[in-house]
C-alpha positions, 0 to 999 in steps of 0.5 A: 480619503486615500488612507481611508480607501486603503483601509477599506480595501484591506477589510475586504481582502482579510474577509475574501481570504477567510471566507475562502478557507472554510467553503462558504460558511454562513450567518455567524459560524466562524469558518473552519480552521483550514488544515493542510494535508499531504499525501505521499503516494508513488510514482506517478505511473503507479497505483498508489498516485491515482489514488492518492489524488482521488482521497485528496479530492475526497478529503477537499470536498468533505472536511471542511477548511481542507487543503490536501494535496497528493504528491509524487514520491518513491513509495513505502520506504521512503513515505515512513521517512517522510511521515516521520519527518512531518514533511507529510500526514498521510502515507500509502504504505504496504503493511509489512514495510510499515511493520519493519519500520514500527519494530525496527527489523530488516530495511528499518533494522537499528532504525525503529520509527515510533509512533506509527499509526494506521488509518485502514488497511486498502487492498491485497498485493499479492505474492505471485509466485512465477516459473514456467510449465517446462520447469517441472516445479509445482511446489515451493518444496521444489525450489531446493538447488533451483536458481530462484529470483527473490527481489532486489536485495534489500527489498520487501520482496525479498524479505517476503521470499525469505519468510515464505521459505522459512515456513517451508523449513528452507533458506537460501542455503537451499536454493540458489538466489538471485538477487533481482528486480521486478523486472531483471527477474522478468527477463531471467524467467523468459530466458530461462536464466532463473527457474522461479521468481517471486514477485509482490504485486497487485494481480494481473501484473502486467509484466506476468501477463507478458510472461504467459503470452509467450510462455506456459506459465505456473502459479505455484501455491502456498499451502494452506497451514503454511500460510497459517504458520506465515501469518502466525508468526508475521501478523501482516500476511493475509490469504488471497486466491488468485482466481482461474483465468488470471493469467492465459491457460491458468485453468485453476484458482491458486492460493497465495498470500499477500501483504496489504496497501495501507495508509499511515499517520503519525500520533501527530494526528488528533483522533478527530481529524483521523477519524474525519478522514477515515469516515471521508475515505470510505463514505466516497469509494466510488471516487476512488474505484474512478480513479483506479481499479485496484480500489474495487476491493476496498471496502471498511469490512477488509479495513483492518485485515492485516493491520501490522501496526497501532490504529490510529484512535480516531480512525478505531473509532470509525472504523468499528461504528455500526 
């Protein structure tokens, strides 16, 4: 009798287990395999985090046996290293460091990552271009000889600051560098130890709206064929406009140039199951615009704008359907 209970016990803790998997199948159909999917995003103060908990939420709820988790991570650098280790299946990533990494160029230099594959390209981050109304600057033709904060060595924002001065026919030999953080770079301009400061980020950037409290800033432009030039030779680059009123007293729409918050798989992916997360994705936005503003702009017509590296087949699929 006790071998008997035993048994029948087991039976039905097999059945609540499979059952459980799949969302409640009914009848016959056999429950959908379950498929475990990580998400690596940022920090947890960040704009890749909320977002990735929102997709894992959309994920959960709209392929069926789903099991996706976001997870707290130290953003695009170290996400390719992850996904190239399999520790994850999905990657926020922005679109240029996603390109060096594909192609084996700056922070990736001797350390080229194969196979790489996008899902859809999310929103800008711009490349703000920051001095203060006292400095005189206007243009980037004006940096020559001035002390210019580029990024952290190393950084995306640095390579953005070179390739940018590149197409203005300039190196660093032209300018004097400061090789300084977000927020060192901040600090330099509010106390005048830097005349200009590259920062990529999505706008308003809380740190710049600091800045224009307190000070006169100016946004300076990017031209529009030097942005053609820019783009044409790193395909990553994309052009915004930094409309008026963005930041106190900025009275006129500035033209800028931004790389792109991305999401990135491996060829590990089956073309199914990219394209079940890509239809996912963008068939519940208002999900993810919930979970943070930076997703208002977000949208399958943008989703392939600055795609810097191979689309994953399943999410091309998607992605070009009527």
């Amino acid at each position: 009798m006790k071998k008997l209970l035993a048994f029948l016990m087991g039976i039905m803790v097999m059945t609540v287990m499979i059952a459980g998997c799949g969302g409640g199948n009914d009848g016959d159909k056999k429950p959908a395999a379950q498929k475990f999917i990580n998400i690596a995003t940022g920090g947890t103060s960040g704009t890749y985090f909320p977002l990735g908990g929102a997709i894992a939420d959309i994920l959960n709820k709209n392929i069926p046996g789903c099991n996706a988790s976001a997870q707290s991570t130290g953003a695009a650098v170290a996400n390719i290293n992850l996904l190239q280790q399999g520790k994850v299946e999905i990657a926020f990533v922005q679109n240029d460091i996603a390109y060096y990494a594909a192609n084996g160029t700056e922070m990736f230099k001797d350390k080229k990552v194969n196979g790489l594959q996008g899902i859809a390209t999310l929103y800008p981050e711009t490349i703000q271009i920051v001095t203060l109304k006292k400095s005189g600057i206007k243009s980037i033709a004006d940096f020559k000889g001035k002390r210019i904060a580029v990024g952290a060595a190393g950084s995306g924002t640095e390579a953005n600051a070179r390739q940018i001065l590149e197409v203005y026919g300039m190196t660093y030999k032209d300018i004097d560098a400061q090789y300084l953080s977000f927020g060192e770079a901040s600090s330099a301009l509010k106390d005048g130890n830097v005349d200009a400061a590259f920062v990529t980020a999505g706008h308003p950037t809380a740190a710049i709206q600091d800045i224009a409290t307190q000070n006169e800033i100016v946004l300076v432009p990017v031209d529009a064929d030097k942005a053609d030039a820019l783009i044409k030779k790193y395909p990553f680059y994309t052009k915004v406009t930094i409309n008026a009123n963005t930041y106190a007293k900025q009275a006129e729409n500035v033209p800028a140039v931004a790389v792109r918050c991305m999401l990135a798989v491996t060829n590990k992916m089956d073309a199914n199951t990219a394209y079940d997360i890509t239809k996912a994705i963008f068939n519940n936005l208002d999900r993810m615009k919930a979970a943070h503003s930076a997703a208002n702009v977000i949208s399958k017509a943008t989703a392939l704008e600055g795609m810097s590296i191979d689309l994953a087949p399943g999410a091309d699929k998607f992605l070009k359907e009527k």
